[in-house]
C-alpha positions in Angstrom: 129.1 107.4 111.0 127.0 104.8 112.0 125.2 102.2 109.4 121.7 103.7 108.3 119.0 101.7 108.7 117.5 100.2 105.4 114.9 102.4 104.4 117.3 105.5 105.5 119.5 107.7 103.3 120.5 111.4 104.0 121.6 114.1 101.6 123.4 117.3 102.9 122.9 115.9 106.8 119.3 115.7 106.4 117.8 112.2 106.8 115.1 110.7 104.3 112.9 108.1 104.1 113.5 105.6 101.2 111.0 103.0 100.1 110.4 101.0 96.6 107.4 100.8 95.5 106.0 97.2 95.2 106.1 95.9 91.6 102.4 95.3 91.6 101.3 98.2 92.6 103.9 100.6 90.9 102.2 101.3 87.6 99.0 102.6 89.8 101.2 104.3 92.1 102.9 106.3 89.6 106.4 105.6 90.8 109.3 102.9 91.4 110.6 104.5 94.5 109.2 107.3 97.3 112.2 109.3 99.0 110.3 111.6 101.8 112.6 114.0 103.7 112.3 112.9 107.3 113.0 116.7 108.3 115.6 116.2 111.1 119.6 116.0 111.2 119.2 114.2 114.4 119.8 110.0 113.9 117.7 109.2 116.8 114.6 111.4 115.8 115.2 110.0 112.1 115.1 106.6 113.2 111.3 107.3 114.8 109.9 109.2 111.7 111.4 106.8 109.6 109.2 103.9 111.6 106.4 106.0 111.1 107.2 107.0 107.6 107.7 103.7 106.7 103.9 102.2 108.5 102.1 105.2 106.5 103.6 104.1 102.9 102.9 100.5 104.3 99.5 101.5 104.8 98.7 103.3 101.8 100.6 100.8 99.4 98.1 98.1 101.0 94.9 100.5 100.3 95.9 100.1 96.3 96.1 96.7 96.6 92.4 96.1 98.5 91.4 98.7 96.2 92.6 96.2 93.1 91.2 93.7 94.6 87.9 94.8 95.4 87.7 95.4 91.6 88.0 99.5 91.6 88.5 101.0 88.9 92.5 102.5 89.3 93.3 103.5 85.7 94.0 107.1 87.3 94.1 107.7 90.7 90.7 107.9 93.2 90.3 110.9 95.4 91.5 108.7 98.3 94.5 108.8 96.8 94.9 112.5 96.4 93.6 113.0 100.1 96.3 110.5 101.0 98.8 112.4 99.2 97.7 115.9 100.7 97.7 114.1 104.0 101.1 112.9 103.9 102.3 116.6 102.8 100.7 118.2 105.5 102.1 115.9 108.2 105.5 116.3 106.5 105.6 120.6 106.9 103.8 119.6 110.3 106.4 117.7 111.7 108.0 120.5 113.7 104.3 122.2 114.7 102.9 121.7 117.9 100.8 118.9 118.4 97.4 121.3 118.3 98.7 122.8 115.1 99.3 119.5 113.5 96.0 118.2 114.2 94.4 121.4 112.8 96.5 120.7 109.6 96.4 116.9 109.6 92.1 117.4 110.1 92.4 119.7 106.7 92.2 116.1 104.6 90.5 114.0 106.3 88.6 111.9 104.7 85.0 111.9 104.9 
């Protein structure tokens, strides 16, 4: 088998996302490291999600830090957080929807 890209591991044929946590941001965050399954066995389509996987964490790992530095107060975590979080589950069991299904899922946290 090929090399996996870096962020890429797979258990049982199914490829995952893998990303550590920045240091600075981890004790907020609640975690070291975020595995997310990428929900294919396909390489190709894992390599895709995995991009877009990768830009969402990206995303929400700089939110915590404007957050921090806009002075909020993150000694637990905001409700833009937990929308965040809901969000990225229902992409995740969305992923093999159609795209009018995942919209009406996706639009179920939006934020507001």
């Amino acid at each position: 088998m090929a090399k996996l890209p870096e962020r890429m591991t797979t258990r049982s044929g199914t490829f995952y996302c893998r990303i550590w946590v920045p240091t600075d941001i981890a004790p907020i965050y609640g975690r070291q490291l975020v595995v997310r399954s990428l929900r294919t066995k396909d390489l190709k389509t894992a390599k895709s999600r995995l991009a877009r996987k990768s830009v969402e964490l990206e995303n929400q790992f700089d939110e915590i830090r404007a957050d921090q530095i806009a002075g909020d107060n993150l000694a637990a975590p905001d409700s833009r957080m937990i929308r965040a979080g809901f969000r990225d589950i229902a992409r995740e069991h969305a992923i093999a929807a159609n795209d009018d299904e995942f919209s009406r899922r996706a639009g179920l946290f939006s934020t507001r």
